[in-house]
Each structure stands twice: as C-alpha cells, then as structure tokens.
N, C-alpha and C positions, 0 to 999 in steps of 0.2 A: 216945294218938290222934295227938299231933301232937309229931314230934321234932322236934331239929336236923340229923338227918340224913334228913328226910323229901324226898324227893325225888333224895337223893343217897347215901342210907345204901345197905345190901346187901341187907337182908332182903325177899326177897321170896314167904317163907311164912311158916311157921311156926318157931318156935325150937325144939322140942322135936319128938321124931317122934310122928306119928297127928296132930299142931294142921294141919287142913285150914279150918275153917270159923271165923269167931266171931272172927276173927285182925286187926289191923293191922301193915301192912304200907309200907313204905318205899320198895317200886316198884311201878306196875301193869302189868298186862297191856297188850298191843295193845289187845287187843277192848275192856277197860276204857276205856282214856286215846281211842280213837277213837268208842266210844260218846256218852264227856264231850264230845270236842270235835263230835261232832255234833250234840250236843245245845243245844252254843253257838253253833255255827252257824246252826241251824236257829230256835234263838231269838233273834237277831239277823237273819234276813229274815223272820220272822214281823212280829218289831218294824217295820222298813222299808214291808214291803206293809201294814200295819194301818195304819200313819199316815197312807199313802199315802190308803188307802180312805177315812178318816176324814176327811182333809181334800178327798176328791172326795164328804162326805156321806152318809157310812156311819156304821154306830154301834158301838158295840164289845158284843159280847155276854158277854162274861165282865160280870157282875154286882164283883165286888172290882175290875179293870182298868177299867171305868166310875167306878168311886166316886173312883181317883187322876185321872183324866181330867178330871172334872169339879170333882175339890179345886183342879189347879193346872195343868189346859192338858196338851198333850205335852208337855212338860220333865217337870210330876209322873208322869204315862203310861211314860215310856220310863226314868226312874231306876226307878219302881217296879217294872216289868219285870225289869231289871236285876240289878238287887240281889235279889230274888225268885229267880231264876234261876236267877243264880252262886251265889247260898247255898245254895239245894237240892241243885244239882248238885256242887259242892264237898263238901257233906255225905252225898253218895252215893258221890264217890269216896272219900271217906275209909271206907267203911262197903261197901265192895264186895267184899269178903270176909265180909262178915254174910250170915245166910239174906234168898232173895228179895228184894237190893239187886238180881244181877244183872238178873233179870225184873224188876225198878223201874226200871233202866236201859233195857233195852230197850225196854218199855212205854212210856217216855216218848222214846227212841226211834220208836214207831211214832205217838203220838199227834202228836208233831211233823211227821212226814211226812205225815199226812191232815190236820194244819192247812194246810201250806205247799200240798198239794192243794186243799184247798179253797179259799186268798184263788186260783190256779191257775183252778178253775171259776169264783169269782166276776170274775176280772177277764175271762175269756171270753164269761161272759152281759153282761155290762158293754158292751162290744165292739158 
C-alpha cells in the first residue's frame, strides 16, 4: 500500500498487462489528487463557517461532531474534524484505484459542495 517511492516512484498502473483495477499505485491522476485536494479544501471552510455559526449560536447537527464539541470546546471540534478528514481522505487516495473509491471520491465531493451551500443559505437567511 505504502512505499518508499510513494509519491515519487513510476508506477502508475498496473505491473503486469490486463492489472486495471484492485491495483496501488505510486502516482495519481489529475482528477484523483484534485478531487483530494478539494475535498480538503472544502473541509477546511466547512470547519471555518461551522465555528463561525457556532459561536454566533448555532448548533452543530452531525450528532459524533456535537459529542467532540461538547467533550472539549472548538479546539476538540476542529482537531476531530481534522484528523477525521485527512484519514479518510488519505485512505481514499491510497485506494483509488479499488472498485467505487472513485464515486466515493466524488460523492464526497458533492456532499461537500451542498454543505458549503448550505452554511451559503444559512448565512443569507441569517442576513
């Protein structure tokens, strides 16, 4: 899963011919590595407007992101985010060549975009 030449090694399919799928891999794609980073992205201003909201008296609706909020304040909130996050999404890139990472990618892709839509509406009815 994880070399020493990961990130920098050659391979970026398969070793043998017909290895399409099921495969790791030492470079990714565009669509890959921009999906990741927008997916970092977009969970880093979700982070930003949620605390925001939170501290103009909003509440957090994910039920598991409530339970770290109320263990230990924003600092437990935004590490648990965090870390949550990056290890999902790290563990998607590494596995993005398995069946249905890519539509895992995406999907979390779009679920990000209709979050960051929505704190969008709510700061507008806010207004």
């Amino acid at each position: 899963m994880l070399s020493r030449y990961w990130l920098t090694g050659r391979r970026r399919g398969g070793r043998r011919a017909g290895e399409r799928g099921s495969i790791y891999v030492d470079r990714y794609t565009r669509e890959e590595v921009s999906l990741t980073a927008w997916i970092l992205l977009a969970s880093a201003l979700d982070l930003v407007l949620t605390l925001r909201h939170l501290s103009a008296g909003g509440g957090e609706a994910n039920p598991a992101m409530n339970w770290a909020l109320e263990l230990g304040g924003s600092a437990a909130f935004a590490a648990t985010k965090v870390v949550v996050t990056v290890g999902a999404v790290f563990f998607l890139l590494l596995h993005a060549r398995f069946r249905g990472t890519r539509a895992g990618l995406w999907g979390l892709s779009l679920v990000y975009l209709a979050v960051l839509l929505y704190h969008v509406v709510a700061y507008l009815d806010r207004s």
